[in-house]
SEKOLDREN-726168 format. One record per atom (N, C-alpha, C): z, y, x; residue in one letter. Coordinates in pm, whole numbers, plus 50000, padded with zeros to 5 digits. Layout:
// residues N
ZYXA;...
***
This chain:
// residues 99
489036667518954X;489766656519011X;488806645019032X;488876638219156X;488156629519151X;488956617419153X;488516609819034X;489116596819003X;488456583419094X;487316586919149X;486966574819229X;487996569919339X;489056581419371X;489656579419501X;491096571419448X;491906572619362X;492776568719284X;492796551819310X;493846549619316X;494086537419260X;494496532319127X;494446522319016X;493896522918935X;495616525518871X;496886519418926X;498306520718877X;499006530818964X;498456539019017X;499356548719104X;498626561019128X;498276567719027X;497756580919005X;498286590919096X;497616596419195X;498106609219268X;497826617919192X;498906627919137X;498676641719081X;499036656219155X;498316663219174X;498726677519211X;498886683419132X;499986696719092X;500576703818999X;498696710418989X;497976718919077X;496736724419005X;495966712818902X;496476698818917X;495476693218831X;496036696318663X;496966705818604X;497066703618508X;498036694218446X;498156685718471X;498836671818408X;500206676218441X;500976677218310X;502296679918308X;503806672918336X;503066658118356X;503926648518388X;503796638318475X;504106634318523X;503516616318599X;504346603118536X;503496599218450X;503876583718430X;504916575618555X;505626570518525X;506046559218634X;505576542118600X;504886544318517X;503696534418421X;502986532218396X;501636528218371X;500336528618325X;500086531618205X;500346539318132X;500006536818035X;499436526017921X;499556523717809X;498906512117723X;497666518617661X;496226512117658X;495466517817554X;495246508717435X;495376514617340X;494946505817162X;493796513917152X;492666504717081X;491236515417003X;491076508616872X;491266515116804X;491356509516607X;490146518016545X;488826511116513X;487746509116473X;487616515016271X;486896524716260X;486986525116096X;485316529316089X;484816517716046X;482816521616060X;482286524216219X;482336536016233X;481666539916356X;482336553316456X;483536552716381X;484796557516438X;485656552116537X;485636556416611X;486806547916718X;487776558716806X;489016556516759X;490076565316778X;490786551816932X;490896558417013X;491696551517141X;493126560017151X;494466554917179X;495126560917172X;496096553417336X;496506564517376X;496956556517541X;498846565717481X;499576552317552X;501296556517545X;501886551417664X;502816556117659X;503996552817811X;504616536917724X;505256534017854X;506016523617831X;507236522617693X;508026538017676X;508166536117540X;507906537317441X;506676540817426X;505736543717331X;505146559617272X;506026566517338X;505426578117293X;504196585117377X;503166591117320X;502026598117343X;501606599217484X;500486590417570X;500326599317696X;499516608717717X;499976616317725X;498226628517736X;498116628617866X;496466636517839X;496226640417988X;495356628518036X;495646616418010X;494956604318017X;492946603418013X;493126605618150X;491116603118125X;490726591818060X;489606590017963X;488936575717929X;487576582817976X;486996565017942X;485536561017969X;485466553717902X;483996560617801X;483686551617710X;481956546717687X;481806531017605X;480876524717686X;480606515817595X;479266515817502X;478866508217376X;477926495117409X;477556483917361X;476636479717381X;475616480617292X;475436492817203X;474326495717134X;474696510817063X;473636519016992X;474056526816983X;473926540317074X;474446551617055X;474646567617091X;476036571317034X;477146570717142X;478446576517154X;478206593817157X;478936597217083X;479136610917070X;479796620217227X;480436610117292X;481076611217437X;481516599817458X;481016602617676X;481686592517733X;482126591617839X;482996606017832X;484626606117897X;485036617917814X;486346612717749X;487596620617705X;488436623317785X;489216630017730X;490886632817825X;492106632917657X;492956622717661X;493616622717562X;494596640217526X;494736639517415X;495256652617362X;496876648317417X;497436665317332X;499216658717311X;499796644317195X;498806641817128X;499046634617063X;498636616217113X;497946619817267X;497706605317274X;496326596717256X;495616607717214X;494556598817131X;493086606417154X;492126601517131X;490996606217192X;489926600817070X;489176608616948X;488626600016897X;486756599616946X;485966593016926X;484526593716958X;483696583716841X;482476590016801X;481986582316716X;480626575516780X;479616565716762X;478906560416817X;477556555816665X;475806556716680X;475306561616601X;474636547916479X;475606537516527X;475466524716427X;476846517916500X;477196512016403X;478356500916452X;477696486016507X;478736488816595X;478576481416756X;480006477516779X;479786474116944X;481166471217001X;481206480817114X;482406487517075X;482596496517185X;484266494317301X;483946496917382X;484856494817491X;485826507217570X;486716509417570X;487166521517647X;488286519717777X;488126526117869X;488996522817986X;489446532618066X;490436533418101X;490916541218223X;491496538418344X;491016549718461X;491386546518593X;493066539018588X;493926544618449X;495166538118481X;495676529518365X;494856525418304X;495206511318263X;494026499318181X;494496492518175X;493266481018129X;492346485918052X;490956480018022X;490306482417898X;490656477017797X;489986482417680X;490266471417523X;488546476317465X;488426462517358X;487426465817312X;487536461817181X;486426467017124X;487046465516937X;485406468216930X;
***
């Protein structure tokens, strides 16, 4: 899938891409920090789990373990990075956060 073409709140999906649902939302992302752990977790408007959700992720110091996920069924995507820093994560469909 190429995400360059996307707009950033109105995701075109085709059934071959996999993705089992379509948001009518952007999703929310939270990233909650423990050392050099950073768990990002993306949800729908009522809060339960969005999967399927691409990130991009992006340190200003440091070696990230990865930097693009795709959230699980549970929502969440974790990545570690090789000293604590500040790390940033974002997706084509909703804001960044940084922690």
């Amino acid at each position: 899938m190429n995400y360059d073409l996307m707009q950033p709140t109105t995701p075109v999906v085709r059934e071959s891409d996999g993705i089992e649902f379509l948001a009518t939302a952007p999703p929310t992302l939270t990233l909650a920090a423990d050392g050099t752990t950073f768990t990002a977790t993306a949800t729908g408007p009522d809060g339960s789990p969005a999967m399927n959700v691409p990130l991009v992720w992006t340190t200003t110091a440091g070696i990230l373990s990865e930097t693009e996920t795709v959230t699980g069924f549970d929502g969440r995507c974790i990545v570690t990075v090789s000293e604590p820093t500040e790390v940033t994560v974002s997706s084509p469909y909703a804001k960044s956060v940084t922690s």
